[in-house]
C-alpha positions as CSV (number, residue, x, y, z in Angstrom):
1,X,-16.2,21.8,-35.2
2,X,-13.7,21.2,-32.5
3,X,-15.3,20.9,-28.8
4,X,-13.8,22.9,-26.1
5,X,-11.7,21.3,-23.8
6,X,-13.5,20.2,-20.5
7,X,-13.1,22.2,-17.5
8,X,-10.5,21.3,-15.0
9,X,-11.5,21.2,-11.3
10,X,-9.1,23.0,-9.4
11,X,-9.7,21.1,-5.6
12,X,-9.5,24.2,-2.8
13,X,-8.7,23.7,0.8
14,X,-10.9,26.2,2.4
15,X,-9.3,27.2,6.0
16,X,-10.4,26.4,9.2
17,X,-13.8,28.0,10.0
18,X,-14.8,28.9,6.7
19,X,-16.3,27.5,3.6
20,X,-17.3,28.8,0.1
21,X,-19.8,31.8,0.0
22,X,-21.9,30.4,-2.6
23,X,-22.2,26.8,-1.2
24,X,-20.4,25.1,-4.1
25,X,-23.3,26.3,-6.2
26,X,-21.4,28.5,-8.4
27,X,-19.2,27.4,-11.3
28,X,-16.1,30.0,-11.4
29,X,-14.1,30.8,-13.8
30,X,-10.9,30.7,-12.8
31,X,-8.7,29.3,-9.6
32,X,-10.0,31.8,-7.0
33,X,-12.3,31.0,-4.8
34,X,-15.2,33.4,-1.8
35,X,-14.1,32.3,1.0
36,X,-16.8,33.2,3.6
37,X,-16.1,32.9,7.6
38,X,-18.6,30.5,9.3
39,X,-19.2,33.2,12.0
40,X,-20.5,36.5,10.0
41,X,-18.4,39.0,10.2
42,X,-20.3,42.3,11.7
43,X,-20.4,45.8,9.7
44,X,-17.7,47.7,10.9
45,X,-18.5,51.0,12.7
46,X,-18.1,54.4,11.8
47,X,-17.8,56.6,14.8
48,X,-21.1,58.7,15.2
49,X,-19.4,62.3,14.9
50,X,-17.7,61.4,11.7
51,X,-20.1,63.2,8.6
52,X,-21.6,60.4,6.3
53,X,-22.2,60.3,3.1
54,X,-26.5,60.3,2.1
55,X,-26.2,56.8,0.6
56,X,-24.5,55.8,4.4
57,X,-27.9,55.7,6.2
58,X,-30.6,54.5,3.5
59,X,-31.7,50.9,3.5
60,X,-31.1,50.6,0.6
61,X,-28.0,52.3,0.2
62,X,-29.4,54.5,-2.7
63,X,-27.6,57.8,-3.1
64,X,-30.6,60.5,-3.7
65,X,-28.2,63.1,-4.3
66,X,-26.8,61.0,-7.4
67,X,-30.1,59.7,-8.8
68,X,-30.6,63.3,-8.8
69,X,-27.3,64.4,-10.5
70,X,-28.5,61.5,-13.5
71,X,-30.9,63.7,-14.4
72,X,-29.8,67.3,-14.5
73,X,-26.1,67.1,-15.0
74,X,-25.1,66.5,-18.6
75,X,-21.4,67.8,-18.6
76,X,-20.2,67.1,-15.2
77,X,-19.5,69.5,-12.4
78,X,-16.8,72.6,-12.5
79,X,-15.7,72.7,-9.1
80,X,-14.8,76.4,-7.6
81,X,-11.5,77.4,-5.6
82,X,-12.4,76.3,-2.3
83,X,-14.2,73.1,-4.0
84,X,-10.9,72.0,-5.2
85,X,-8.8,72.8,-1.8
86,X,-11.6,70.3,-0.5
87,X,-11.0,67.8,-2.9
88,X,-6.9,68.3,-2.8
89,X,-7.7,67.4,1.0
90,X,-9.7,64.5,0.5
91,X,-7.2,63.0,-2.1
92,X,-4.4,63.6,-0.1
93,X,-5.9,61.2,2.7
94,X,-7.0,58.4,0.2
95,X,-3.5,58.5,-1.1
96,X,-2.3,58.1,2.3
97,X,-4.7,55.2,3.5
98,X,-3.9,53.6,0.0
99,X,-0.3,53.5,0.8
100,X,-0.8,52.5,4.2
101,X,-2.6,49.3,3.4
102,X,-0.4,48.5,0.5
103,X,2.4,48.5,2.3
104,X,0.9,45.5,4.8
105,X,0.4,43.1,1.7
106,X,1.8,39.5,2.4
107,X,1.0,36.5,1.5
108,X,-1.1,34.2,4.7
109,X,-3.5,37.4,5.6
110,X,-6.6,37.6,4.3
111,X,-8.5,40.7,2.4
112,X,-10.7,40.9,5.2
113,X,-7.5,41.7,7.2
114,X,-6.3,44.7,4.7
115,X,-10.1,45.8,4.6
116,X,-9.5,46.5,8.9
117,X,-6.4,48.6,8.0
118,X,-8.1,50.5,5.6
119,X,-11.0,51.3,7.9
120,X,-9.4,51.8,11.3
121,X,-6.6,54.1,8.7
122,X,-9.8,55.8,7.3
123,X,-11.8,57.0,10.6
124,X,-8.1,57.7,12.3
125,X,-8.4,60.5,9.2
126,X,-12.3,61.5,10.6
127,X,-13.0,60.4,7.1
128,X,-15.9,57.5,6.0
129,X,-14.9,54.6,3.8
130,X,-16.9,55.4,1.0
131,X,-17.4,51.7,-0.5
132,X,-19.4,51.0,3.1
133,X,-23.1,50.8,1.9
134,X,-22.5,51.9,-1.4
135,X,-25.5,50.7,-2.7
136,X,-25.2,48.0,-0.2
137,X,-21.2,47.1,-0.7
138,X,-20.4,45.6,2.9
139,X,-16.9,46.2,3.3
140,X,-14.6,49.3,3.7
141,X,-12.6,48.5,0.3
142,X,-12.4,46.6,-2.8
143,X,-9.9,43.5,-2.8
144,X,-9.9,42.6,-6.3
145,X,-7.5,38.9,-6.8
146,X,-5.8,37.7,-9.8
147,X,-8.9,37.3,-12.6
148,X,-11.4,39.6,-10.6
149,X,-11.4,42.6,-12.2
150,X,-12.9,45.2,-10.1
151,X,-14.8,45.2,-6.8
152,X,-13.8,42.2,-4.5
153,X,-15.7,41.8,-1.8
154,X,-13.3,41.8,1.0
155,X,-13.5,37.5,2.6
156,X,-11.4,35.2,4.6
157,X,-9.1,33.6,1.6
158,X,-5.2,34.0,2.8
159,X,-3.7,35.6,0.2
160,X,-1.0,33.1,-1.6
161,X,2.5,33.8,-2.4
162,X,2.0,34.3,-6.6
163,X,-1.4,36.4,-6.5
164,X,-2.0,40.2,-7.6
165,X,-4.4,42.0,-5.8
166,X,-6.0,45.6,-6.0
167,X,-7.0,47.7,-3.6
168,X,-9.7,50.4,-4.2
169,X,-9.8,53.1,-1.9
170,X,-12.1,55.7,-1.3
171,X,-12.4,58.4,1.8
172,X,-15.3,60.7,2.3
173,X,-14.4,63.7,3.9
174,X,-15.5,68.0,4.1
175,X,-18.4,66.9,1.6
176,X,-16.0,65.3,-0.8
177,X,-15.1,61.6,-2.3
178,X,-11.2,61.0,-3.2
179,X,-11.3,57.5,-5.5
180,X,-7.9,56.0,-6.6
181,X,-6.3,52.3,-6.6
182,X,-3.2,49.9,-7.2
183,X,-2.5,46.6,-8.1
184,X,0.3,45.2,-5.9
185,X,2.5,41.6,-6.4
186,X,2.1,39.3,-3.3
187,X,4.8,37.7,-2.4
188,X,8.3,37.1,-4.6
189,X,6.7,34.0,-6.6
190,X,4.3,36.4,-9.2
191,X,4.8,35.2,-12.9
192,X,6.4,37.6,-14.8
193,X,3.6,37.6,-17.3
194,X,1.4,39.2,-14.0
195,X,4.2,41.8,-13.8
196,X,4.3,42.5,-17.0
197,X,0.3,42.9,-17.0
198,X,0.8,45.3,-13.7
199,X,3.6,47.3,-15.4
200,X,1.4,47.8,-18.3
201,X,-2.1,48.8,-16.8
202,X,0.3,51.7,-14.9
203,X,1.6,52.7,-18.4
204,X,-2.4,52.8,-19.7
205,X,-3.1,54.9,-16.8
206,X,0.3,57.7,-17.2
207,X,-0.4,58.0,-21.2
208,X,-3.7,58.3,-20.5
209,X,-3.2,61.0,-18.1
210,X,-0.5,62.8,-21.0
211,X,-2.8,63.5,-22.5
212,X,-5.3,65.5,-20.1
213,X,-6.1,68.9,-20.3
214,X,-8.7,71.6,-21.3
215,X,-10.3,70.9,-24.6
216,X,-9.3,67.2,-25.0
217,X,-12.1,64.9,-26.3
218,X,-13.1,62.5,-23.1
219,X,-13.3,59.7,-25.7
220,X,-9.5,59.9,-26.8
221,X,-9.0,58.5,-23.5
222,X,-9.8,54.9,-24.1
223,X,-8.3,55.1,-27.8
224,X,-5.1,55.7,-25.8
225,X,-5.4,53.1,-23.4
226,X,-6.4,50.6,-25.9
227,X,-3.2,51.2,-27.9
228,X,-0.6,50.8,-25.3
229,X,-2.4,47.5,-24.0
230,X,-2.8,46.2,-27.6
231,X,1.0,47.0,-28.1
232,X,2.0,44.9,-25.2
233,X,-0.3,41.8,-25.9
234,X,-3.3,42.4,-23.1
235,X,-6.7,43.9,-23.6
236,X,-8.8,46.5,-22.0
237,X,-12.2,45.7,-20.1
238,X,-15.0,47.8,-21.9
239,X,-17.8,47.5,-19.1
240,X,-16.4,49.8,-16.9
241,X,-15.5,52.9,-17.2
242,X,-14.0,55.9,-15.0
243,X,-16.4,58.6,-14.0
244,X,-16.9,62.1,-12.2
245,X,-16.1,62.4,-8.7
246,X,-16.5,65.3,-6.2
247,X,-19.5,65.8,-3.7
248,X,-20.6,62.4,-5.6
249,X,-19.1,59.6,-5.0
250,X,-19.8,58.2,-8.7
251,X,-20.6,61.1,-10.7
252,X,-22.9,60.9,-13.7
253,X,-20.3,63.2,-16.0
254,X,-17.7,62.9,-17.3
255,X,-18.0,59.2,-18.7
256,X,-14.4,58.0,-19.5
257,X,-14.4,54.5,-21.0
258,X,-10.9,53.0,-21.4
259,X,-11.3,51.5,-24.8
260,X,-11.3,52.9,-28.4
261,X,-14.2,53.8,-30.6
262,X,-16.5,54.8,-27.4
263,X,-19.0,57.5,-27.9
264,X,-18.2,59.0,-25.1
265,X,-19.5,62.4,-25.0
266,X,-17.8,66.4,-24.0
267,X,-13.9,67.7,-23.4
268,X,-12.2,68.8,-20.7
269,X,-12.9,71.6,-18.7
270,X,-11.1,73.3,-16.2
271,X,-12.0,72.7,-12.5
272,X,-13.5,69.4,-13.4
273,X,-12.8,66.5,-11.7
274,X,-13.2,62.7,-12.7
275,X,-11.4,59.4,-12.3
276,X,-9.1,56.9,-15.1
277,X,-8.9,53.8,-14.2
278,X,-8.3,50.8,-16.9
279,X,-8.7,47.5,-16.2
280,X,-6.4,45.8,-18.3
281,X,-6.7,41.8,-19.3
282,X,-4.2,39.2,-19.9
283,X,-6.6,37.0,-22.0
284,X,-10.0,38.3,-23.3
285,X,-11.4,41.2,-21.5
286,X,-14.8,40.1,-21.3
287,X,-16.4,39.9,-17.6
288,X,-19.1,38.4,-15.9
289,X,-20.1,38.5,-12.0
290,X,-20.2,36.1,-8.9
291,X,-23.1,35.6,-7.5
292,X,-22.8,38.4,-5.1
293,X,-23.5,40.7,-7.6
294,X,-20.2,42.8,-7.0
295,X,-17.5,40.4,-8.2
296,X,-16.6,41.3,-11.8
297,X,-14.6,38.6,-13.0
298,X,-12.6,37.5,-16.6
299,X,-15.1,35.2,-18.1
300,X,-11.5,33.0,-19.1
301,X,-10.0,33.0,-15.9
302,X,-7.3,35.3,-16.8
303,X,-5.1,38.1,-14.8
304,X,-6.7,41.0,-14.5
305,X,-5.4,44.6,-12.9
306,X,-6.2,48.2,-12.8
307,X,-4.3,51.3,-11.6
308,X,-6.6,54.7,-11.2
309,X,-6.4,58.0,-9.9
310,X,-8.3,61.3,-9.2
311,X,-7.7,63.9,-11.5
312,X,-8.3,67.4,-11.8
313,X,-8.0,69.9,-14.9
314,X,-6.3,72.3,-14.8
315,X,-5.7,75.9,-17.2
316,X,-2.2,74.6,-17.8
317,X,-2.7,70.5,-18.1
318,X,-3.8,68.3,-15.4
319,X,-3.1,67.9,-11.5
320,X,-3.0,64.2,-10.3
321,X,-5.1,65.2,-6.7
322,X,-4.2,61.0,-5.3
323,X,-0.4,60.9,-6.7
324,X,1.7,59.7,-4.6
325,X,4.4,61.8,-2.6
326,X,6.9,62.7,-5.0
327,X,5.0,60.9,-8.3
328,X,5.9,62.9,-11.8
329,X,4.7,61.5,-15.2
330,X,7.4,59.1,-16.4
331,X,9.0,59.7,-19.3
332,X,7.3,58.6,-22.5
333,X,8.1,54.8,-23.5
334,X,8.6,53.1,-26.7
335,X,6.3,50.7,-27.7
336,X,7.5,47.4,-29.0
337,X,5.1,45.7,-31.5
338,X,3.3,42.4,-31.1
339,X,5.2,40.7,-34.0
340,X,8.5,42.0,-32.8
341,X,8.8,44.5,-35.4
342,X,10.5,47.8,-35.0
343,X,9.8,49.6,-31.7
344,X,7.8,53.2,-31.9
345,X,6.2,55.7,-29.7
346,X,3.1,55.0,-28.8
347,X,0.6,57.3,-30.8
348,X,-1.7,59.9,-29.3
């Protein structure tokens, strides 16, 4: 039985006035580093007469009003007229805060930098940054870097020309959570493998979303997903999945795993509304966490990224509520196989 190779050290500069967050302890998987300023860096404020959320003000950061939901709600919830207008509202201005901060990537600031933008965007908006003491999240948004998967904690590592980065945003506002994210390039150095992985967790995300509408089976989601990233060579993270979201930020129904075979439970019913978001891997999708206990990261070091948006069912199809100005489902793309073989559509 061959032995693995050994581990490579991969020597890290930190910056001026910083150091690692987990005091060299911490054995990571991959190149990236936390990079944690040696002054802390204070809980940004939320102007007193903007609404909060009921997790916003618990010690804890427990949401009562979602414990709640775990027990009694079993399908999810069907949101009325004026429900929906609050939620196309809500959408609207995550789209636009998403966009905003996007826009400002470069390579030399840092994701504590882009987590200011989305904040100051967010309260401009009389909205709260739902992430902010989400069960004790401190930041304003999630910065997820090259092989973390999903919720970065926001630090003081300059990004680097060659890194891919998403950014989860989420607004609370009228009562409502809008959830929806990118992954963006930094620089003009990515490798076109990264690309290539970006291109195709935005694919995972529009066939998935094809193939919304009343009466579809919420575990036909993933069985989609899985086939386009399996087609193009990259796997799909099975930990997490998408989920409800209205006057809940993280809704106990619908469960939408991205992955085939789930037992994922219920269809599609109009005035629901819920979240698909796949994380898609360049190596094995397998995850485990920094020691921050937020930090999902490939277990092999590997790209990861993750496209999402807020959707809403419709009698006709589907509405995308976070699309952005002007967005219409591409057209349907052939799918090459692995081997090279002849290229076909990809099933449904």
């Amino acid at each position: 039985m061959h032995k693995p190779p050994p581990k490579v050290e991969v020597k890290y500069d930190y910056p001026e006035g910083a150091k690692d967050a987990f005091d060299r302890l911490y054995e990571y998987t991959g190149n990236l580093r936390a990079v944690m300023p040696l002054e802390e860096v204070p809980k940004r404020e939320v102007p007193e007469h903007i609404p909060r959320p009921d997790y916003a003000n618990n010690v804890q950061g427990r949401s009562f009003s979602e414990e709640i939901a775990m027990l009694n709600e079993r399908q999810g919830r069907v949101l009325n007229a004026e429900e929906i207008e609050s939620m196309r509202k809500v959408c609207k201005l995550g789209r636009e805060v998403l966009d905003i901060a996007g826009a400002a990537i470069k390579p030399g600031m840092t994701t504590l930098d882009i987590d200011r933008i989305v904040h100051e965007e967010t309260i401009k908006r009389d909205a709260y940054p739902s992430p902010l003491g989400y069960r004790l999240f401190p930041r304003s948004v999630c910065t997820s870097v090259n092989e973390v998967i999903c919720h970065g904690i926001p630090d003081a590592r300059p990004l680097e020309d060659g890194d891919i980065i998403n950014l989860d945003v989420s607004l609370y506002y009228g009562g409502f959570h809008s959830d929806l994210n990118a992954t963006y390039p930094v620089g003009p150095s990515v490798s076109q493998q990264n690309l290539d992985l970006i291109a195709c967790s935005r694919e995972c995300l529009d066939e998935a979303i094809r193939i919304c509408k009343p009466g579809t089976q919420f575990q036909d989601v993933g069985r989609v997903i899985e086939e386009v990233a399996t087609a193009r060579g990259f796997s799909t993270n099975k930990t997490f999945v998408g989920h409800g979201v209205n006057q809940l930020f993280h809704a106990p129904a619908p469960n939408v795993p991205h992955y085939a075979g789930s037992r994922a439970s219920g269809t599609m019913r109009v005035g629901q509304t819920f979240t698909i978001e796949p994380m898609i891997c360049v190596g094995s999708a397998r995850d485990t966490h920094w020691p921050d206990n937020w930090t999902a990261v490939t277990r092999d070091g590997k790209a990861s990224a993750q496209f999402e948006e807020t959707l809403l069912i419709t009698p006709t199809g589907v509405e995308v509520l976070t699309a952005a100005p002007g967005w219409t489902l591409p057209e349907k793309k052939l799918v090459a196989t692995q081997n090279g073989g002849q290229a076909k559509k990809a099933k449904r």
